[in-house]
Structures are given as structure tokens and as C-alpha cells.
C-alpha positions in Angstrom: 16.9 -18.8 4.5 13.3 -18.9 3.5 11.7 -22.5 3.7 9.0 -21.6 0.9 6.2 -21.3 3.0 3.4 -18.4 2.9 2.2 -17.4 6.3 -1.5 -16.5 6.5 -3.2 -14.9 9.2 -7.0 -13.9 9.8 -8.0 -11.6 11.9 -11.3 -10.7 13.3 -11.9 -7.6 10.5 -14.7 -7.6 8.4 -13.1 -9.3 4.9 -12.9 -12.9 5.3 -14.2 -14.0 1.8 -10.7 -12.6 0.8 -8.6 -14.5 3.2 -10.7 -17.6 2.4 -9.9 -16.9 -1.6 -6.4 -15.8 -1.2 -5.9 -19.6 0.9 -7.7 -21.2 -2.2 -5.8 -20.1 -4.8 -2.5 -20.8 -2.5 -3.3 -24.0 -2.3 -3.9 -24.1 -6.0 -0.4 -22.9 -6.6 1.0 -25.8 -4.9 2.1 -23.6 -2.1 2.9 -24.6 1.6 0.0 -22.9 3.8 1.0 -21.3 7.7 -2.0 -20.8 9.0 -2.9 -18.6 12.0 -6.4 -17.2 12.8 -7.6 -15.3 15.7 -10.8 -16.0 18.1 -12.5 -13.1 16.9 -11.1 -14.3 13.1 -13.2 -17.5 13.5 -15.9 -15.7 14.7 -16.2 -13.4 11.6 -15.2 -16.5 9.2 -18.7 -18.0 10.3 -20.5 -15.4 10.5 -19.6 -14.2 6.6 -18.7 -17.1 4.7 -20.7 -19.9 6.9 -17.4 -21.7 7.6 -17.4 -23.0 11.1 -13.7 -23.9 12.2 -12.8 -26.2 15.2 -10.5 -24.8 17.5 -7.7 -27.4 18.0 -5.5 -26.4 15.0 -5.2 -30.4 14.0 -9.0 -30.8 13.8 -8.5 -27.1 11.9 -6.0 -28.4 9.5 -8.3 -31.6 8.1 -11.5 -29.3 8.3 -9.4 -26.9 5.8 -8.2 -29.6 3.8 -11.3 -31.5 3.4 -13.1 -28.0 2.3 -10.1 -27.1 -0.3 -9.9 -30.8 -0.9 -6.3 -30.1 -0.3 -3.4 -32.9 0.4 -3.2 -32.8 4.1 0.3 -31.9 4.5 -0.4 -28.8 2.3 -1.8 -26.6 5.4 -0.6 -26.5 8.5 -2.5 -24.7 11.5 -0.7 -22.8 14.7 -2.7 -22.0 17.6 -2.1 -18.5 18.8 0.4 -19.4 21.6 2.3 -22.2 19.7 5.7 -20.7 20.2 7.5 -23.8 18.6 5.4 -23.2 15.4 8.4 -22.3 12.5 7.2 -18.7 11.9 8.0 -17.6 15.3 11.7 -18.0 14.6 13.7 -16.0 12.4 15.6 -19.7 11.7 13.0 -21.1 9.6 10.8 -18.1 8.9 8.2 -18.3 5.7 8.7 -16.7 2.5 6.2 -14.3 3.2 3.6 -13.5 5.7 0.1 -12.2 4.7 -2.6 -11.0 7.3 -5.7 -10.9 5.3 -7.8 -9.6 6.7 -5.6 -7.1 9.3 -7.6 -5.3 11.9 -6.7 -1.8 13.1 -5.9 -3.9 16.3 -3.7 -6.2 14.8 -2.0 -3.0 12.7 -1.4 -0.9 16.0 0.0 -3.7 17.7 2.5 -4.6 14.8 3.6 -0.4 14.1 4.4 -1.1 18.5 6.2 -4.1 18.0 4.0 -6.3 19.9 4.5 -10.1 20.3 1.5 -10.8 22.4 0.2 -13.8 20.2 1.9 -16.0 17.3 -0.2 -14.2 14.5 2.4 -11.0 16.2 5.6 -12.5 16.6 5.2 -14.2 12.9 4.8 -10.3 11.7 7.7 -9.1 13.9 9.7 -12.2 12.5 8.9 -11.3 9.3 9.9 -7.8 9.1 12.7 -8.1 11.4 14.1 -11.0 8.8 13.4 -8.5 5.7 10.5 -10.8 4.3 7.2 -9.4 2.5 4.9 -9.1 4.7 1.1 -7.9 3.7 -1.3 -6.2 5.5 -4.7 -6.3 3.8 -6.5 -3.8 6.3 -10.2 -3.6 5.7 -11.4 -0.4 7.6 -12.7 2.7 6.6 -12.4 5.9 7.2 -9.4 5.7 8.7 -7.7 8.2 12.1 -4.5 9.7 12.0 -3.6 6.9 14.4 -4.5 4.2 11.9 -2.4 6.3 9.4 0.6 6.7 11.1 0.8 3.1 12.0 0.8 2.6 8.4 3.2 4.9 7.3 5.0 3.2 10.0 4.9 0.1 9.1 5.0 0.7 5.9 8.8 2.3 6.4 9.7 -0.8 8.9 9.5 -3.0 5.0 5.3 -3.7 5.2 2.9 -3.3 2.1 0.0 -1.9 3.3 -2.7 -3.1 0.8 -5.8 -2.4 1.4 -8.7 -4.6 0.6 -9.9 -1.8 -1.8 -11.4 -3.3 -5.5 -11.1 -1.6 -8.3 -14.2 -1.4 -11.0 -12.5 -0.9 -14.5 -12.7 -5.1 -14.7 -16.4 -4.2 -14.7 -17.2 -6.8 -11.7 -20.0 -8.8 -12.3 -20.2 -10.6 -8.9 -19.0 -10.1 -5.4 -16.6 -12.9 -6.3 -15.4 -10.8 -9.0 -14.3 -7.9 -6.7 -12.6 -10.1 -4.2 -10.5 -11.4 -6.7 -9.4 -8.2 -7.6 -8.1 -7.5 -4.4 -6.8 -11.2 -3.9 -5.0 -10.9 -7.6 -2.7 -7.8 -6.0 -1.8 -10.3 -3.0 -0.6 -12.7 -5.7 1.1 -10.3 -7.4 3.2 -9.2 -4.4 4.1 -12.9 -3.7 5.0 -13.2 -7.0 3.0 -16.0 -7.2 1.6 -16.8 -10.9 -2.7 -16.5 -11.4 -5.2 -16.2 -14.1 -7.5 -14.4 -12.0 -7.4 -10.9 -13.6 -6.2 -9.8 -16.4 -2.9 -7.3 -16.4 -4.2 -3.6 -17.2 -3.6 -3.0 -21.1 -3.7 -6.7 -22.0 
């Protein structure tokens, strides 16, 4: 049974202002935080956002908390080979799993069936136990191969979202169009927000 939990995983695509966002407004739903993120992950984290992470996920978990000013049982941080961590057991698997952003890496290695890493056994768990899982994939233009992983994984149980913002909100910011894309990740959690507007209302 699902233990409430949203998994979230960065990877090292270009994108993180929306996994940052998307954590954010977790944590301002009240929401239990998995949190998974990849070498090259951290490396893009800092260079786009400025947010230098340590790398021993408990050091990780107060840095998070003291930037989201977040209770510090709220996140919880799993180093890439921390087979114990919940997610990597059907058992006590999250609600949902979100991997924001998803490189084409990360995508092929999921449409294979890879477990090489947590951030890929938490995927396989999560499809394998029929939860959502979200794959925010920020690359453009895209092969046939990239393609047919999606279609894929999109007929394994996946939503394949990607990081595309719309412009009929008339965006004002950068913010603005991240939240865009962040508000669709909400809405396929089925997680309450006030960050945009439904069309027509």
C-alpha cells in the first residue's frame, strides 16, 4: 500500500529550476519529500540555480530544509546506492515517483528496465507496483530512439510530460513559465495549487 510519500528525482538534464519549484511547492502541500539526485544532477543544480548541495544525503537533507525552511523530517535524501532506502521496495513504495528533470539517459535506461542506481530501481518499483510515475524530459529535438522509449514507457503506465510551457497565461517571467510546467506535475499527483489558473476559469 502507498505510504504517502512523493518520490523526486533530478537528473543531470538541463531543467532544474523546475525540479527545485516542483520540491517547493511539495513541501508547501505538506507532502513527504523522497529525494534522489544524480552526480551530474548536482552538478547542473549549481550551475543553473546557484544551489550548491553536499553530497552525504544527511548534510543534503538539512541544507534542503534550511533553504525551504522546511520541518526536517519533511525531506528525506537517498544516496544513489542506498538499497534499504523505502522506494527501492515494492513493500513501502511512494505514492508517486516524479523524475524532474529526466535525461534521455535516465529515459533509455528505464524503457530497458535498468536498476543500475536507486533513482532506477525507484522507477522500476514504481511502474512495476502500478504507481504514477512522471517523467519530465527536457530535450529537444528528439531521435526515434528517444521516441520509442517513450511510447514505451509510456505503454509500461509512465506519463511522459515534457517540460514544454505553454504561452496563453501570457508569462511574464521565467518563473512564470516554470510554473506552468510544474502546475501539470501537480495536477497529475492530484495534488491541490494555486499556481495557474484552470483554462476557461
Amino acid at each position: 500500500m502507498a505510504n504517502g510519500a512523493i518520490a523526486l528525482a533530478m537528473t543531470g538534464a538541463s531543467g532544474a529550476p523546475y525540479g527545485l519549484r516542483l520540491l517547493q511547492l511539495l513541501l508547501q502541500a505538506e507532502r513527504l519529500v523522497y529525494f534522489m539526485i544524480s552526480t551530474p544532477g548536482r552538478v547542473v543544480l549549481e550551475m543553473e540555480a546557484g544551489l550548491k548541495l553536499p553530497t552525504r544525503p544527511r548534510d543534503m537533507e538539512r541544507r534542503l530544509c534550511e533553504h525551504y525552511r522546511a520541518p526536517p523530517d519533511r525531506i528525506r535524501v537517498f544516496g544513489k546506492e542506498q538499497w534499504t532506502a523505502p522506494v527501492a521496495s515494492g513493500s513501502n513504495a511512494p505514492e508517486a515517483m516524479v523524475v524532474c528533470p529526466c535525461t534521455s539517459g535516465t529515459l533509455a535506461s528505464l524503457a530497458a528496465g535498468h536498476s543500475r542506481n536507486l533513482i532506477e530501481r525507484a522507477a522500476d518499483v514504481a511502474l512495476k507496483e502500478q504507481r504514477k510515475l512522471i517523467l519530465v524530459l527536457r530535450e529537444t529535438p528528439l531521435s526515434i530512439i528517444q521516441l520509442e522509449n517513450m511510447l514505451r514507457l509510456a505503454r509500461a503506465g509512465a506519463v511522459i510530460l515534457p517540460a514544454n510551457p505553454g504561452f496563453y497565461h501570457r508569462p511574464k517571467s521565467i518563473e512564470d513559465l516554470v510554473d506552468f510546467v510544474v502546475a501539470r506535475i501537480l495536477d497529475h499527483l492530484n495534488i491541490r495549487h494555486h499556481v495557474m489558473q484552470p483554462w476557461g476559469d
